[in-house]
N, C-alpha and C positions, 0 to 999 in steps of 0.2 A: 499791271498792278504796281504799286509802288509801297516798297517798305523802308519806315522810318526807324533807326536805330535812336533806341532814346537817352536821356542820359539819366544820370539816377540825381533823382532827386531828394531821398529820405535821410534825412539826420539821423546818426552819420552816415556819409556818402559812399557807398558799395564801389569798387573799384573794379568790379567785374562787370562780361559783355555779354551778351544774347550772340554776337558774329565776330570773329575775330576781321581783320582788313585783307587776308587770304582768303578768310571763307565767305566774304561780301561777294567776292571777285566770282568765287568760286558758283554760290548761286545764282547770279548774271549769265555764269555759261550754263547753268543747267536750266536756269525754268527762262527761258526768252522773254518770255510777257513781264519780266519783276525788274526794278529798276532799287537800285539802292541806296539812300540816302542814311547819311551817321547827323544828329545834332549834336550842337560844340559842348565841349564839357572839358573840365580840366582836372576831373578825378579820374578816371577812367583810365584801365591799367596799361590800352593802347592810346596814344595821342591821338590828336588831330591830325597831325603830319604823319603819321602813319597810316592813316586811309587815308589822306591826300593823295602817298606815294603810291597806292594801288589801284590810283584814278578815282576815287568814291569820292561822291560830294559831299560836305562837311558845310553845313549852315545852321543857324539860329534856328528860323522856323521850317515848323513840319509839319505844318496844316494842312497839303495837299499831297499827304497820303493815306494812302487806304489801310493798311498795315502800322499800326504801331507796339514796337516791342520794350521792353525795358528786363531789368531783374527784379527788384525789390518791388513795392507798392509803391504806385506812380502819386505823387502829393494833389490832392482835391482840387486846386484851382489850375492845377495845371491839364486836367483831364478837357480832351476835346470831347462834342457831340457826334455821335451816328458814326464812331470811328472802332475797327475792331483792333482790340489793345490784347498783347500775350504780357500777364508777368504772375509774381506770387502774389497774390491778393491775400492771403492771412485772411478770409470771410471764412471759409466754409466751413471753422469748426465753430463760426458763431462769437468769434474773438471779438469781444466789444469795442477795443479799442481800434475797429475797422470797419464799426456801424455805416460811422456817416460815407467812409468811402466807397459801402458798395450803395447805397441810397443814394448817393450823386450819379453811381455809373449806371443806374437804373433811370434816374430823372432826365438823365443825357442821351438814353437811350445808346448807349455804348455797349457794343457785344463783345463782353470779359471771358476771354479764353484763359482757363488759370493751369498755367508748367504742372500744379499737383495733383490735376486728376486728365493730364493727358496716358489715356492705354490703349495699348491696345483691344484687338477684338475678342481677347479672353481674358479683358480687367487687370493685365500687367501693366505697371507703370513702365512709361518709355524716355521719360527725358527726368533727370534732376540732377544735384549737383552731389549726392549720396555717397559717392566714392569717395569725392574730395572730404567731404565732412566727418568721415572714417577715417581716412590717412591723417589727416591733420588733430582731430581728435584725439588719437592712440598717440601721436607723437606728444602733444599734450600732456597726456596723462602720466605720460614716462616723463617727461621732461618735470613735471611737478611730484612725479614721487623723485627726481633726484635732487632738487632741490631742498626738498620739505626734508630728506634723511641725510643731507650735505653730500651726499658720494659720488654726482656728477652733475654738468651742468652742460644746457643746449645749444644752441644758437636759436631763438625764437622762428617760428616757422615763416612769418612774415619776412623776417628781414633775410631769410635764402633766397637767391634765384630763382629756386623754383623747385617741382618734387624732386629731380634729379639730387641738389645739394642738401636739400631734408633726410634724404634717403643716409646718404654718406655721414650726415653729421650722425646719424644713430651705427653706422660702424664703428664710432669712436669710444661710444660705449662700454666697457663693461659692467652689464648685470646682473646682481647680487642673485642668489636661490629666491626671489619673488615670485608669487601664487598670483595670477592674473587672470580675471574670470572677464569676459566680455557679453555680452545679451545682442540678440539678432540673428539673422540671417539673409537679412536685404542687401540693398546697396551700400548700406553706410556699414552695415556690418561686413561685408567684405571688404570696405575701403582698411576697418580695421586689422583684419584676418594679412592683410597684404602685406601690413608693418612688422604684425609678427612673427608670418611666415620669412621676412625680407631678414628678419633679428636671426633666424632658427632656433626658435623658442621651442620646448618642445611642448606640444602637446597633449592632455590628456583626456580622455571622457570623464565628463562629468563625476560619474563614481569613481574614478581613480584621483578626481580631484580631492574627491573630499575626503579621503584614505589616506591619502599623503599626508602628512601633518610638517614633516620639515623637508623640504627635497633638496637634494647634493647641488644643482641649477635650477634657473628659470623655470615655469610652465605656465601654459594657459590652458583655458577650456571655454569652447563655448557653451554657451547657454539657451535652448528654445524654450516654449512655452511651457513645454511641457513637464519642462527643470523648473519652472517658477510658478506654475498654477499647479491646481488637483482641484478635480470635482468635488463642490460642496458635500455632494450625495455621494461619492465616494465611489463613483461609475466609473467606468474605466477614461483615461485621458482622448479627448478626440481634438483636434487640431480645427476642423472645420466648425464644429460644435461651440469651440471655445473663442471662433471668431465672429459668430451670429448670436452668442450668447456669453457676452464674456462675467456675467451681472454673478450665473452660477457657478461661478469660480474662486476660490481661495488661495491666499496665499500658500508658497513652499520654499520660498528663497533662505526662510533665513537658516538653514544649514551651512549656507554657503556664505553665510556674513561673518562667520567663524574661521573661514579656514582661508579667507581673502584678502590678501593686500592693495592691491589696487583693481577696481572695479572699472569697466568701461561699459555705459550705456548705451546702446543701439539698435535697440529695440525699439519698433513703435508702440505707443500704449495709448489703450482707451481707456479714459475715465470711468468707464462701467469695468474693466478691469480691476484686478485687486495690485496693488499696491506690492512694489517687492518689498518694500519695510517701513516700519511707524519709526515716528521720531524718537516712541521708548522704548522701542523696538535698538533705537543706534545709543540709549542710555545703557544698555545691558553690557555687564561686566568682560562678557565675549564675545561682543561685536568688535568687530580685528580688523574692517574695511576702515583704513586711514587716509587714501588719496581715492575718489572719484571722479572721472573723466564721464560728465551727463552731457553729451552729444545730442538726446532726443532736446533737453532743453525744457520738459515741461515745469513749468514755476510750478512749486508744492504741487507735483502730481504725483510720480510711482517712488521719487527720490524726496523724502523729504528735506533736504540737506538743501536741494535748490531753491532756494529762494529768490533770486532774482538772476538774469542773464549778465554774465561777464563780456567782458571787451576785448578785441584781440590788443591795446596797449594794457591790459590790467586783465589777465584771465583766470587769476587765482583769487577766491578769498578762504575764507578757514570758516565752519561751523562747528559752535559749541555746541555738543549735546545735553548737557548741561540747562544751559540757559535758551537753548533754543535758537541763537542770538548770532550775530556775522562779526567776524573778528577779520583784521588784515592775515593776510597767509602767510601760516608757516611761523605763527607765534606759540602755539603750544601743541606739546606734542600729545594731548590729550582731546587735541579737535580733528575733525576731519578735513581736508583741506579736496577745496572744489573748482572742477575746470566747469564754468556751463558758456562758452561761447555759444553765443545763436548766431555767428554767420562763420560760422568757421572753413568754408571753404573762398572767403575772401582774404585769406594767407595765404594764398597761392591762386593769384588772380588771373593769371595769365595760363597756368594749364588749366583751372577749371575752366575758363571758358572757351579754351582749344574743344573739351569735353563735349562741353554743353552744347558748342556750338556745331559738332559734328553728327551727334543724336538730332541734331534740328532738322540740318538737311538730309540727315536718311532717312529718317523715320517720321520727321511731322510737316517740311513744307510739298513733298508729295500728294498729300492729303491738303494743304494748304490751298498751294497753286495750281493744282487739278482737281480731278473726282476724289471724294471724300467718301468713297464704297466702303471703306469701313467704318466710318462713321467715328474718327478721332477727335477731327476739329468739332463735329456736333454733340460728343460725350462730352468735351473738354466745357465747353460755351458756359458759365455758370450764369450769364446772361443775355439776353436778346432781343432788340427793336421794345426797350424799356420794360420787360419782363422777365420776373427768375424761368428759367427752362425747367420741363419738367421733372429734372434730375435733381433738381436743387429747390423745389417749390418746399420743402422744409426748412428753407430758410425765411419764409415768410413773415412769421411773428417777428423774427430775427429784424429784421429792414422795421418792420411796422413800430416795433418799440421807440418811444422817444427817449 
């Protein structure tokens, strides 16, 4: 079998890899039947001569192989036919602006294995880049509340070598008695938990967070569902209950919009979910959350504040509540000021894809390049020989719409 490393093609151009030129090397000796091929690219956080140097071949075309991988969504005209492709496809929650590219990977009959719903055999996710989008997010967040209140300032996370010098530039720090609530418990929300355990922030439960009113230091507290919903009907909280039915759930956050300076989102949220606060929800006299760091990224979804995705050259801008309305960051101190990168772990391109690419070969090309007894690569498949797979046939109207 033969695997093509692809290059990214989506404006603007991702810097990260699917194999680092070690771990190309590295698969060669573990599955014998795979052969590895990189195409040329000149974004990409490893060069060309850097898998040259580890013997891999590095050419234009990659039509004759059987495997092809990328990160981001692969551009329409460049998709081959009857070829099985790994990357993020952005299809499965019905994101319009990726109609036409899974309608082509069905007319090409191309079998789409998508990074977001590869799990394992008890429905955990086993590969993404969640850690990094935590780490680098939380540094964000600090990095624009010190900015926004003048009391310190970062080195951008992009322009460090890498997590190791992100890491140190936040011991240079000192910070103020700030109230830091974060949302999650996944991957991205540990990538957060890491920054702050790494600060020694100290920590509080939730009810001790929001008792505190001015604290002597720093604190944070995480937040689960169970801190940000309550049953409609007023039943007792169930965690399972409120992930098959998120519709009978109410908000409960906004206690904690009061008593927070910088908020970090990391939770993932369904739209049938309720919302941690309305936009007049952020017009009220004590609402106190002045910097947001929205890592999940959904435009107008649980954060009103997000309105559109930021860039890692520009990842701040300010929302009036007020006027509803996007202002440059960090012009008044009566707006809220917002990090929403959506690819934030391409700041640190080169350890996320050390990451990523090490979850490949434990966990998905055994299933790959051999028996698939658990059946990874065929959960993953959101298409097949020009057909949605069964797991996905609710995206049908979805493709059908013109």
């Amino acid at each position: 079998m033969k695997l093509g490393i692809l290059r990214e093609g989506k404006t603007p151009p991702d810097n990260r890899v699917p194999l680092t030129p070690e771990q190309c090397v590295e698969v060669q000796q573990k599955f014998k039947n795979v052969q590895v091929v990189v195409q040329t690219s000149s974004v990409r956080c490893f060069s060309d001569e850097d898998y040259r140097k580890k013997g891999i071949p590095v050419q234009e075309d990659v039509l004759d192989c059987d495997v092809l991988m990328g990160v981001k969504e692969v551009p329409i005209n460049e998709l081959n036919a009857g070829k099985i492709y790994f990357f993020f496809s952005h299809t499965i929650k019905m994101q319009d602006y990726n109609r036409k590219l899974l309608q082509t990977i069905l007319q090409k009959k191309i079998q789409l294995v998508d990074y977001e719903v590869l799990t394992d055999k008890n429905g955990f996710r086993i590969i993404g880049f969640g850690r990094f989008a935590g780490l680098v997010g939380a540094y964000n967040g600090l990095l624009a509340f010190g900015l926004r209140n003048r009391i310190f300032d970062l080195k951008p996370a992009h322009q460090c070598a890498g997590l190791e010098e992100m890491l140190y530039q936040l011991n240079l720090v000192n910070l103020p008695p700030v109230k830091i609530a974060f949302t999650g418990d996944g991957r991205v929300a540990n990538g957060v938990l890491e920054v702050l355990e790494f600060m020694k922030i100290q920590r509080l439960l939730p009810e001790q967070f929001l008792e505190t009113e001015q604290p002597e230091k720093p604190v944070y507290t995480q937040l689960l569902p169970q801190h940000y919903a309550r049953r409609k009907d007023g039943s007792a909280f169930d965690l399972q209950h409120f992930f098959k039915h998120p519709g009978m759930y109410e908000n409960a956050f906004l206690p904690f919009t009061r008593v927070t300076d910088l908020l970090i989102a990391a939770a993932y949220w369904d739209p049938k979910a309720p919302v941690l606060f309305t936009a007049d929800d952020m017009k009220a006299p004590d609402f106190h959350i002045n910097v947001i760091s929205d890592i999940t990224c959904d435009i107008e979804g649980s954060i009103p504040s997000t309105k559109r995705a930021s860039t890692i050259a520009e990842p701040f801008y300010d929302y009036n509540p007020e006027t509803g309305g996007l202002e440059p960051p960090f012009s008044s101190e009566t707006n809220v000021t917002v990090q929403a990168v959506d690819n934030l772990p391409n700041e640190l391109p080169k350890d996320a894809s050390r990451d990523f690419g090490r979850n490949l070969i434990d966990k998905v090309f055994p299933s790959l390049f051999g028996e698939d007894s658990d059946g990874i690569i065929e959960r993953a498949s959101v298409t097949k020989e020009g057909k949605l797979t069964e797991r996905f046939l609710y995206l049908q109207d979805f493709v059908e719409r013109k």
